[in-house]
C-alpha positions as CSV (number, residue, x, y, z in Angstrom):
1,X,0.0,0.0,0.0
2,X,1.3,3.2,-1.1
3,X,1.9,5.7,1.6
4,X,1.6,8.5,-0.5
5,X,-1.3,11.2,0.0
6,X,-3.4,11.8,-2.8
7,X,-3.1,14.7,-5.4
8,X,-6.6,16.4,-4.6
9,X,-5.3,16.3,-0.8
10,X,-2.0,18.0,-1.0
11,X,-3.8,20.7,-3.5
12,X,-5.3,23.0,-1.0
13,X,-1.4,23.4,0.9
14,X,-0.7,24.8,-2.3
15,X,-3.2,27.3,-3.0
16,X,-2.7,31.1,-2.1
17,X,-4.4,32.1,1.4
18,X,-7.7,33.2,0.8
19,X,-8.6,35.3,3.7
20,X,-5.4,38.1,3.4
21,X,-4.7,40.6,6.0
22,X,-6.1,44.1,5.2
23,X,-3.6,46.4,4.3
24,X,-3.3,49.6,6.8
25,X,-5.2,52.3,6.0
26,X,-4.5,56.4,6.8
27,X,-6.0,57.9,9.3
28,X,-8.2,59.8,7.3
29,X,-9.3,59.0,4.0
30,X,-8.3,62.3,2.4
31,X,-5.0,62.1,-0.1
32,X,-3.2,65.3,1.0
33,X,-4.2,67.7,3.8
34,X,-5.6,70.7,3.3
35,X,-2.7,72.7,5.6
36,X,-0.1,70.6,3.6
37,X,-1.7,71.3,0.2
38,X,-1.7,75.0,0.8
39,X,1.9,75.1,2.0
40,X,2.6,73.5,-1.6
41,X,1.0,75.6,-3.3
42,X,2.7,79.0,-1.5
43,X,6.3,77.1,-2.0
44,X,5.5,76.7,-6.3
45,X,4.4,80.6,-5.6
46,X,7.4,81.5,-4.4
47,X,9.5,79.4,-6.9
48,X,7.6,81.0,-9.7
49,X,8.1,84.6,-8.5
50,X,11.8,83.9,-7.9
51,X,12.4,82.7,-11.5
52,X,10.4,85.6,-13.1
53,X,12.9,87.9,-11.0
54,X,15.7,85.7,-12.3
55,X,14.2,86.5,-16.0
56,X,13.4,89.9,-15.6
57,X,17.1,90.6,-14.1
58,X,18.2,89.0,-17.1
59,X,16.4,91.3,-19.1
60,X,17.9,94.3,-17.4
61,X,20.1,97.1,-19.0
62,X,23.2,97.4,-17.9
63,X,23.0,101.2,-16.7
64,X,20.2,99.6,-14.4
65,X,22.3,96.8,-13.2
66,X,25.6,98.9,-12.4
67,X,23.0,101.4,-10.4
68,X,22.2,98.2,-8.5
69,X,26.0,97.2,-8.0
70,X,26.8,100.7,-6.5
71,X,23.3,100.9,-4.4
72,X,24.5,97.6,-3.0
73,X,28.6,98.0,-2.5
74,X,27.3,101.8,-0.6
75,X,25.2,99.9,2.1
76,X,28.1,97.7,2.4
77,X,30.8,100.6,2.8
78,X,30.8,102.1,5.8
79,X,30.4,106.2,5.6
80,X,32.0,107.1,8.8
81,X,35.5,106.9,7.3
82,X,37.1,109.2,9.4
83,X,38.6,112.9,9.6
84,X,41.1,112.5,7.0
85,X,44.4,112.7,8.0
86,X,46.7,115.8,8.0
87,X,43.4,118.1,8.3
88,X,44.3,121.4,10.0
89,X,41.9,124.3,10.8
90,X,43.7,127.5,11.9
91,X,42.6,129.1,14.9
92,X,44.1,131.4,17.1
93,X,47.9,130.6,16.7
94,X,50.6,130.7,20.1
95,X,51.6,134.2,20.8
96,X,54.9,135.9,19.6
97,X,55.9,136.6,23.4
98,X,56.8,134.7,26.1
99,X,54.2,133.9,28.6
100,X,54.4,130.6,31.2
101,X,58.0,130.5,31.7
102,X,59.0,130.3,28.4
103,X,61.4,132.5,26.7
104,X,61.2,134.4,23.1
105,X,62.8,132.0,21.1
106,X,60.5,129.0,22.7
107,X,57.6,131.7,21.8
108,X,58.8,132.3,17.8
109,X,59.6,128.0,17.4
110,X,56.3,127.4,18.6
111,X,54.6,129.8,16.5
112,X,56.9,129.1,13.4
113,X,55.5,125.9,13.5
114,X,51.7,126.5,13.7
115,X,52.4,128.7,10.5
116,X,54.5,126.2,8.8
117,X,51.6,123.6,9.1
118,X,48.9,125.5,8.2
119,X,50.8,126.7,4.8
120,X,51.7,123.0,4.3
121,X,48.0,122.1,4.6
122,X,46.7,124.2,2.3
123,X,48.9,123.7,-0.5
124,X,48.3,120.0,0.1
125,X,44.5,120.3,0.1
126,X,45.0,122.4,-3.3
127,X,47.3,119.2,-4.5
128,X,44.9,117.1,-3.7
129,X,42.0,119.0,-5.1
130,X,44.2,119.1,-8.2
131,X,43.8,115.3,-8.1
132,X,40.9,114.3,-7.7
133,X,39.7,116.9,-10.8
134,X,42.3,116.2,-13.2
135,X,43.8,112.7,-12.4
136,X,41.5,110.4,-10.8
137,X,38.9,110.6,-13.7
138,X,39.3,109.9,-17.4
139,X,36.3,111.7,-17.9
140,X,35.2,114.6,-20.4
141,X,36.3,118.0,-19.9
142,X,32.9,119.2,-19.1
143,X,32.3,115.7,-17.2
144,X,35.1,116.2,-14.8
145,X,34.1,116.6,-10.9
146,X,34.0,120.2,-9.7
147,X,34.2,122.1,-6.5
148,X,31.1,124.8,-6.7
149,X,32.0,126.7,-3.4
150,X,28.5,128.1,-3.3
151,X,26.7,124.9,-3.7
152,X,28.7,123.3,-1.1
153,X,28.0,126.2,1.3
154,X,24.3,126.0,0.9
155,X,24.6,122.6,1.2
156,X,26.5,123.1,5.0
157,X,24.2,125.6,6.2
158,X,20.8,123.6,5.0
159,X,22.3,120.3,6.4
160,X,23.1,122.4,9.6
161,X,19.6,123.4,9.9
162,X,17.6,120.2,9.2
163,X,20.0,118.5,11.8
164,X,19.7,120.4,14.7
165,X,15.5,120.6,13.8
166,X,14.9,117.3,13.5
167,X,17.3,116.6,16.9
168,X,14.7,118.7,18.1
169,X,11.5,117.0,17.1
170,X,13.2,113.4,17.4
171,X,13.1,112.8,13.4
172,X,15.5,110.3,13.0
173,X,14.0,109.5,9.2
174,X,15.5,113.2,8.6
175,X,18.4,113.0,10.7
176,X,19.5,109.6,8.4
177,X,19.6,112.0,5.5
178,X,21.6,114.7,6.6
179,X,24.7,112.9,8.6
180,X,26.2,110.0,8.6
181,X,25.5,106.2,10.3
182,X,27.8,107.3,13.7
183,X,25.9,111.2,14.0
184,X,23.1,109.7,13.7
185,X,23.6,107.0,16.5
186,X,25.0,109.8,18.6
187,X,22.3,111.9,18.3
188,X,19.5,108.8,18.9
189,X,21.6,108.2,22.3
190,X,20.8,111.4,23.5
191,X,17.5,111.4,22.3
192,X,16.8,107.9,24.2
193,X,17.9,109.6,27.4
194,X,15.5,113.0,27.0
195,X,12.3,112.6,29.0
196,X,9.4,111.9,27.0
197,X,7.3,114.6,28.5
198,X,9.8,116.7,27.1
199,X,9.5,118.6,23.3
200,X,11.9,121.0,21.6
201,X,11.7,124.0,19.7
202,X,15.1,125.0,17.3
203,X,15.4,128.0,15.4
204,X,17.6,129.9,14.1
205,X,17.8,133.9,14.4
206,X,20.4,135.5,12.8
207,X,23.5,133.4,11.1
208,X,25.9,134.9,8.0
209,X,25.0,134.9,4.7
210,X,27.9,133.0,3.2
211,X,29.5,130.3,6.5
212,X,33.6,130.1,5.8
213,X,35.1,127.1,4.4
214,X,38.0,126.6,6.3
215,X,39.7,123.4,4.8
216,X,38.4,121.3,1.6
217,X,40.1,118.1,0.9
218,X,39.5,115.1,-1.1
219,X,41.5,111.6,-1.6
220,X,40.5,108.2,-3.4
221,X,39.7,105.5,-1.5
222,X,41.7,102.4,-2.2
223,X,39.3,99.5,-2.5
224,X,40.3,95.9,-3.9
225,X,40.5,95.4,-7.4
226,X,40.3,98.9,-8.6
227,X,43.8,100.7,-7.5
228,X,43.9,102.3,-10.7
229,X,40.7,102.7,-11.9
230,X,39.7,106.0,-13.1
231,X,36.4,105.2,-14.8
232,X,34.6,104.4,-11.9
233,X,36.8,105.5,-9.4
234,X,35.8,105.6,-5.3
235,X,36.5,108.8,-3.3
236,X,35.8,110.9,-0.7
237,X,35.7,114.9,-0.1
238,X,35.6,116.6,3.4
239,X,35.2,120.2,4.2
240,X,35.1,122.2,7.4
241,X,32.4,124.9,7.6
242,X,32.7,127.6,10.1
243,X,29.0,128.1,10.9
244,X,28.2,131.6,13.2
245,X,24.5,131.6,14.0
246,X,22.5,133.2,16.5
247,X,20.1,130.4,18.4
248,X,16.9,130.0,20.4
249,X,16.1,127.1,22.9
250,X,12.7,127.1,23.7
251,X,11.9,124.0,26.1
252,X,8.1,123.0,26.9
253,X,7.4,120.3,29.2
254,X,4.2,119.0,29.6
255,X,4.5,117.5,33.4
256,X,5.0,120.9,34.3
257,X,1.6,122.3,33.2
258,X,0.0,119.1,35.4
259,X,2.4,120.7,38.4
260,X,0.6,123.5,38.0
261,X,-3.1,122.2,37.5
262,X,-2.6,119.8,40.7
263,X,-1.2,123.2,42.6
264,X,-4.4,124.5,41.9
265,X,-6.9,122.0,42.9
266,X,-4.8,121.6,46.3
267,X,-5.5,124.9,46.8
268,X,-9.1,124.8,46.2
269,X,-9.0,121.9,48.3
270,X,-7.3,123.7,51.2
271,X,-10.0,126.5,51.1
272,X,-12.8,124.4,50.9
273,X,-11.8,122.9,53.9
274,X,-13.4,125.3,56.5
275,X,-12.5,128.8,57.5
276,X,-8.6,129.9,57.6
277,X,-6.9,132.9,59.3
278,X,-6.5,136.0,57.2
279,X,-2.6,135.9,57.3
280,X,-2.3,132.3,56.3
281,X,-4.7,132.4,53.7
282,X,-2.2,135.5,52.0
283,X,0.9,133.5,52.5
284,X,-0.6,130.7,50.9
285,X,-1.6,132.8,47.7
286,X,1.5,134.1,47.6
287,X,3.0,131.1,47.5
288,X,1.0,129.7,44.8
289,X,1.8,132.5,42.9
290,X,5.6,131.9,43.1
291,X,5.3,128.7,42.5
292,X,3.4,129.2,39.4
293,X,5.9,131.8,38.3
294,X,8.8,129.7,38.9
295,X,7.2,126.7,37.0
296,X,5.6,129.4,34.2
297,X,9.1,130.5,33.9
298,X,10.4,127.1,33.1
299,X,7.6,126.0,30.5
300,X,8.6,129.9,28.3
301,X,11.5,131.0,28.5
302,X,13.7,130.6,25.3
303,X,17.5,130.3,25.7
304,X,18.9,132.4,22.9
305,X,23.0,132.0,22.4
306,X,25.7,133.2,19.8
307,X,27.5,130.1,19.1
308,X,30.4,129.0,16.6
309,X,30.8,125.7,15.5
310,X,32.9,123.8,13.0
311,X,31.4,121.2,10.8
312,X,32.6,118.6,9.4
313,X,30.5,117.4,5.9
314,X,31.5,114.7,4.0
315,X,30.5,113.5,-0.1
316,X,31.5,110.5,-1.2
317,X,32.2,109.4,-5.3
318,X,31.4,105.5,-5.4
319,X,32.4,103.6,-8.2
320,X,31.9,107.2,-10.3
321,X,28.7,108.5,-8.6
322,X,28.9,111.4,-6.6
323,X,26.4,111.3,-3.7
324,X,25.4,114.2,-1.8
325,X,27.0,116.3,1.5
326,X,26.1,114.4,4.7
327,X,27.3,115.8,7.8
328,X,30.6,114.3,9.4
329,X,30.4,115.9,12.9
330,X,32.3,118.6,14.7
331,X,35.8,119.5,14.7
332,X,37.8,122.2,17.1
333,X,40.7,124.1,15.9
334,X,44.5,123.0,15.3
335,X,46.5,123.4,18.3
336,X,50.5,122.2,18.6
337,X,48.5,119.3,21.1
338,X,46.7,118.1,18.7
339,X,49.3,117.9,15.4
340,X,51.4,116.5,17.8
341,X,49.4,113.4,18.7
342,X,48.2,113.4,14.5
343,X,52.0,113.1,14.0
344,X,52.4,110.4,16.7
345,X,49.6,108.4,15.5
346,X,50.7,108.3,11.8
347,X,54.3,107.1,12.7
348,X,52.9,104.6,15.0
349,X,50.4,103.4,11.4
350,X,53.7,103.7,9.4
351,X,55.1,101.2,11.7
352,X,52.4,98.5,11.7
353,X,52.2,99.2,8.2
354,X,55.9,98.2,7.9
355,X,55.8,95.3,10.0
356,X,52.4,94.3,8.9
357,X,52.1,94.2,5.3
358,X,49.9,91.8,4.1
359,X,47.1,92.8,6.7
360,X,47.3,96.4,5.5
């Protein structure tokens, strides 16, 4: 007897399993989320705006992309480069005689070299003024960066005046126009530290027609790539105004006025209290009366003063372009202290830049 099973009884071991395990479904039967579907959709936006940009850019002339280059390169240059070096501004030179101990010869050296310095300085400006007009351009004749005197003393005083307003009024929009990145973060120093019940009033009453330009200079700026370049050259100018104005200060504060409201209604108070000797009552309107004087005094008056100042404005030329005056700051006048520590400090530059010279 065979032991062997028969066919039809081994067939069913062989047949695929009917009853398969369901396959797992998703939570929710919906394909894509609605969330995840939007944030698609605002990616491919996106996508599709930056390529159009890529197109149009292509598309662009090349007047409109170099306009682009130097908007970008002077956002990335910083505009506070400094008092240029070697800047004098003449004031009122050491005296002829002796005075503090020292002797007549001490007197003449000392005043020998003030002179000496401030002759050298203005023929250097002129050299370099010489320079930046005739050598650092290859431009046409009529092309050529000029010095218009009047322009740039309209420009000082209006600068002058739209600084010191919008100091006033806390307009640091207007202040960002007029000076440069480190006035302006001066000035909003100051401004953070002025009480806010506090408002300002600047005018001007009286100043001179035409302020006196006491030093102009102007230098290229050596930046990588272009040492020689005088087609699109990068410079800087700096003149130093001598502004003589007559001013007016008027202060107004608005916690004095509520001083002076609560005064009165402690009075009132006082009086309503019940019945006060004769004597005390007058002392107490009399001092009222001071006191609202004193604070009245305070909230109107105007603080006029003469004053003289020396500003510093600064234009730079980037990459050819010539942008406007912004102010620099303030300077004081040359004294033998100061060119003294100017000549220490560019010996001790010289130095590093001798044993320093590929990090200079």
């Amino acid at each position: 007897m065979s032991t062997h099973l028969p066919i039809r009884s081994l067939r069913p071991l062989y047949r695929p399993n009917v009853l398969r395990y369901a396959a797992a479904r998703p939570f929710s039967s919906t394909i894509v989320r609605q969330k995840k579907l939007a944030r698609e959709q605002q990616q491919d936006r996106a996508m599709a705006g930056q390529q159009i940009k890529n197109m149009a850019r292509t598309q662009l002339s090349p007047q409109t992309l170099q306009a682009e280059q130097i908007e970008k390169e002077s956002r990335a240059l910083n505009d506070d480069l400094g008092l240029l070096p070697g800047t004098f501004i003449r004031g009122n030179p050491p005296s002829l005689f002796p005075s503090g101990g020292t002797s007549l010869l001490e007197a003449l050296k000392m005043r020998g070299t003030y002179e000496w310095r401030w002759i050298k300085s203005r023929t250097m400006d002129r050299i370099g003024r010489i320079y930046y007009w005739a050598r650092l351009t290859n431009w046409p004749w009529k092309k050529k960066p000029r010095f218009r005197r009047r322009e740039a003393q309209n420009a000082a005083m209006d600068n002058y005046e739209r600084m010191y307003k919008a100091f006033a009024i806390n307009d640091l929009k207007e202040l960002n126009k007029v000076c440069i990145s480190g006035v302006v973060f001066d000035l909003q120093k100051r401004i953070s530290t002025r009480p806010k019940n506090t408002t300002l009033k600047w005018e001007i009453i009286k100043r001179d027609r035409s302020p006196r330009i006491v030093s102009n200079r102007a230098t290229q700026i050596p930046l990588p790539g272009e040492s020689n370049n005088r087609t699109t050259p990068t410079a800087v100018r700096q003149i130093v105004v001598l502004m003589k104005t007559k001013q007016r200060l008027t202060i107004t504060r608005t916690d004095i006025k509520l001083a002076a409201g609560k005064t009165h209604k402690a009075a009132s108070r006082t009086q309503s209290l019940g019945w006060q000797p004769l004597a005390a009552k007058q002392d107490q309107e009399a001092a009222l009366l001071k006191e609202e004087a004193e604070l009245e005094a305070l909230q109107t008056a105007p603080v006029e003063k003469t004053v003289a100042e020396y500003v510093v404005l600064q234009q730079r030329m980037l990459r050819g372009v010539e942008e406007g005056w912004k102010i620099w700051g303030f300077v004081k006048p040359s004294t033998l202290e100061s060119i003294a520590k100017g000549d220490q400090f560019e010996d001790d530059y010289a130095a590093y830049q001798a044993s320093n010279p590929g990090l200079v």
